[in-house]
C-alpha positions as CSV (number, residue, x, y, z in Angstrom):
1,X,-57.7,54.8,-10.7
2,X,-56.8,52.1,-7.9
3,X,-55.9,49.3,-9.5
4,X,-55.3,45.8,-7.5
5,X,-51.9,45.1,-6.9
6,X,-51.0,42.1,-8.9
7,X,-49.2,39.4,-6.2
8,X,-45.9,39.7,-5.3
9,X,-43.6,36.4,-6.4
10,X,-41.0,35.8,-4.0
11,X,-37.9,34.4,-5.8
12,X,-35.6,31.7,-4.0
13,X,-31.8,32.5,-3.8
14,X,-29.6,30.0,-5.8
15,X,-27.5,29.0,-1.8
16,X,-31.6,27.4,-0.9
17,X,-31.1,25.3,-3.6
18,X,-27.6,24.5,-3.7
19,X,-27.8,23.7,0.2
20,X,-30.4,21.1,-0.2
21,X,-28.3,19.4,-3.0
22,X,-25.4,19.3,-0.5
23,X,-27.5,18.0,2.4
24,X,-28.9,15.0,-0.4
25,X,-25.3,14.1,-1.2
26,X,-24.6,13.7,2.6
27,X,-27.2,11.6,3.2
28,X,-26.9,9.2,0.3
29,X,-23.0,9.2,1.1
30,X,-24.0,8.2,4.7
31,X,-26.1,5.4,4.0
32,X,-23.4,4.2,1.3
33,X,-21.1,3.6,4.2
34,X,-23.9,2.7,7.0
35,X,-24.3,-0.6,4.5
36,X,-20.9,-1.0,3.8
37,X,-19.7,-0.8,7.6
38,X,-22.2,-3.3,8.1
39,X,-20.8,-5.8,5.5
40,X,-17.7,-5.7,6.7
41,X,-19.0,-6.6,10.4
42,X,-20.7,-9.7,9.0
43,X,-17.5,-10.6,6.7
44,X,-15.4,-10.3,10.4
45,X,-18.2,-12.6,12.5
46,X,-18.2,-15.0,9.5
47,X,-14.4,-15.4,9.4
48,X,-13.8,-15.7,13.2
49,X,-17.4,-18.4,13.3
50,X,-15.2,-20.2,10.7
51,X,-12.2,-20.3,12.5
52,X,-13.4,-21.7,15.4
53,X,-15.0,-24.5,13.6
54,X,-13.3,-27.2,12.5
55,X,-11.3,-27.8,9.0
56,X,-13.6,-28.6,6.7
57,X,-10.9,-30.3,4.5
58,X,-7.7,-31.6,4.9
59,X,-4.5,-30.6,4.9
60,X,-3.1,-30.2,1.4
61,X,0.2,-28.8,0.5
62,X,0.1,-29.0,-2.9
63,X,-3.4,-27.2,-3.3
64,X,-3.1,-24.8,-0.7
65,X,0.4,-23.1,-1.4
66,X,0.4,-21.5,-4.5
67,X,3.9,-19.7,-6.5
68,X,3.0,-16.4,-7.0
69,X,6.6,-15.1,-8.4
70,X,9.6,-17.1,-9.2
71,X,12.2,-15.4,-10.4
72,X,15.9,-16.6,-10.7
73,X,18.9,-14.5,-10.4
74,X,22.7,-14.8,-10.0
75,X,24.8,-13.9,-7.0
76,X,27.5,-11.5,-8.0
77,X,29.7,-13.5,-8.7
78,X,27.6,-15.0,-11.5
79,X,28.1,-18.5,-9.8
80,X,25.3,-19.8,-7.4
81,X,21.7,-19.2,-8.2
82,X,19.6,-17.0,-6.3
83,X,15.8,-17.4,-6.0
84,X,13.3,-14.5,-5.6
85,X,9.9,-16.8,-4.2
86,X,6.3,-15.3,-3.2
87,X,4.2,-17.9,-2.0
88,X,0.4,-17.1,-1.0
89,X,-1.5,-19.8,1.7
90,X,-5.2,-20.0,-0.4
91,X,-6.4,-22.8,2.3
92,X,-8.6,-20.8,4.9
93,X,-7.9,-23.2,7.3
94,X,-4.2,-24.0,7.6
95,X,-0.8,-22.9,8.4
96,X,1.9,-24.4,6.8
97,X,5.7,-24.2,7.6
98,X,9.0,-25.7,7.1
99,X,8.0,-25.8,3.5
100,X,9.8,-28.2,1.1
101,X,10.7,-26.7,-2.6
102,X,12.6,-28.4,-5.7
103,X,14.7,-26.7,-8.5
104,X,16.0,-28.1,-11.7
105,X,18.2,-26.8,-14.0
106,X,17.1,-28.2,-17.6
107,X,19.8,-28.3,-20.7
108,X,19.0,-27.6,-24.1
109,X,17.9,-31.8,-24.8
110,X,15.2,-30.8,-21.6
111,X,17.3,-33.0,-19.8
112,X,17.6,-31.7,-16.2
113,X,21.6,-31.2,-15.4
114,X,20.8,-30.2,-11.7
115,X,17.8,-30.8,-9.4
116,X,18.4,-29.3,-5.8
117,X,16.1,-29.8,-3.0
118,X,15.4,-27.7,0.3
119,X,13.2,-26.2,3.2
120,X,11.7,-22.8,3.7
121,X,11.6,-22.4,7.4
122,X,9.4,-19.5,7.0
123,X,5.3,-19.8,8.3
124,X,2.5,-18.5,6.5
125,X,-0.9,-18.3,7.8
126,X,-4.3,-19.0,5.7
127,X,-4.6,-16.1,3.5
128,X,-1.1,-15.1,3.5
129,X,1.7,-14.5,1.7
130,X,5.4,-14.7,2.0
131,X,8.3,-13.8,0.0
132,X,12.0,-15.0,0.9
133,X,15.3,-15.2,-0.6
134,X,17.2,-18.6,-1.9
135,X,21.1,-19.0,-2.2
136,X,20.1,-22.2,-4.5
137,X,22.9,-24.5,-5.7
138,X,25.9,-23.5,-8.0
139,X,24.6,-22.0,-11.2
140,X,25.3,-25.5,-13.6
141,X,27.0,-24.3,-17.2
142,X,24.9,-25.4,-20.2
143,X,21.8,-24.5,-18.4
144,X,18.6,-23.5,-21.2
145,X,15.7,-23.3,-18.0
146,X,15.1,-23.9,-14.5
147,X,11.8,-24.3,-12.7
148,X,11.2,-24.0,-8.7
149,X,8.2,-26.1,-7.5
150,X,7.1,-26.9,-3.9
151,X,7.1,-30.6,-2.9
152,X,5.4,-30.4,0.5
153,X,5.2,-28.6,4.1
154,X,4.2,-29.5,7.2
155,X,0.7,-28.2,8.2
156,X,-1.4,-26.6,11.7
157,X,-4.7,-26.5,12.0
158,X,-5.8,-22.3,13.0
C-alpha cells in the first residue's frame, strides 16, 4: 500500500550552464591578453635597452634606405616630371637626412637621355617611413623609362 518514494532528480536550468561557458570564455580571453600585454612590455624594454647601446653597425645608406614606391608623373602641363617617393629607414639604429637621389630618363637604345641629381631635405628615423613630392627635371621627349635610385644621405646615430 505505501510504497517508497523513488528519489527526486533535480534538473539544472539551461542559464547554469550557459553561465559557466561565459565565465570560461572570460577567463581564457583574459589570459590571452595578460601574455600578450606582457610581450609587448618586453618588445618596449628591449627596444629602448637597444637604443641606448651603441650602433652595432655602421652607417649605411645604401642598405638602410629602401624605395618603397616610385612612381612618376607629369605636372599639368605635361612638361616637368613629377616624382611620387616612399622611403622606409630598415637600420634600427640610424637617422638619415638630407638624402641624395638620382633619376634617369632612358630612350628606346637604353641609352639614358637625362640623368638629374638632387637632395631630400626630409629626416626619417629608424623604422620610419617618408613619402614626399619631386618637381624633377623637364620631362625629355623620346623617353621609353626612367628609374629614381638613392645615391647617399647623411646619417645620426639615435
Amino acid at each position: 500500500m505505501f510504497e517508497t518514494p523513488e528519489a527526486v532528480k533535480q534538473k539544472e536550468p539551461k542559464s547554469f550552464w550557459i553561465g559557466i561557458a561565459i565565465v570560461a570564455i572570460v577567463v581564457g580571453a583574459g589570459t590571452v591578453f595578460f601574455t600578450m600585454s606582457r610581450s609587448g612590455a618586453q618588445k618596449q624594454a628591449s627596444a629602448a635597452a637597444r637604443s641606448t647601446a651603441s650602433p652595432k653597425t655602421a652607417a649605411d645608406p645604401l642598405r638602410d634606405l629602401r624605395v618603397q614606391r616610385a612612381t612618376m608623373n607629369k605636372d599639368r602641363n605635361g612638361t616637368t616630371a613629377v616624382w611620387l617617393v616612399t622611403i622606409e629607414n630598415k637600420s634600427p639604429d640610424y637617422s638619415y637626412s638630407n638624402i641624395k637621389y638620382e633619376t634617369s630618363y632612358i630612350g628606346g637604345d637604353n641609352v639614358a637621355i637625362l640623368t638629374n641629381q638632387g637632395t631630400i631635405a626630409a629626416a626619417i628615423g629608424p623604422g620610419e617611413q617618408n613619402s614626399s613630392q619631386i618637381n624633377d627635371a623637364l620631362y625629355p621627349a623620346g623617353t621609353s623609362w626612367y628609374k629614381f635610385k638613392i645615391t647617399g644621405a647623411t646619417s645620426a646615430a639615435q
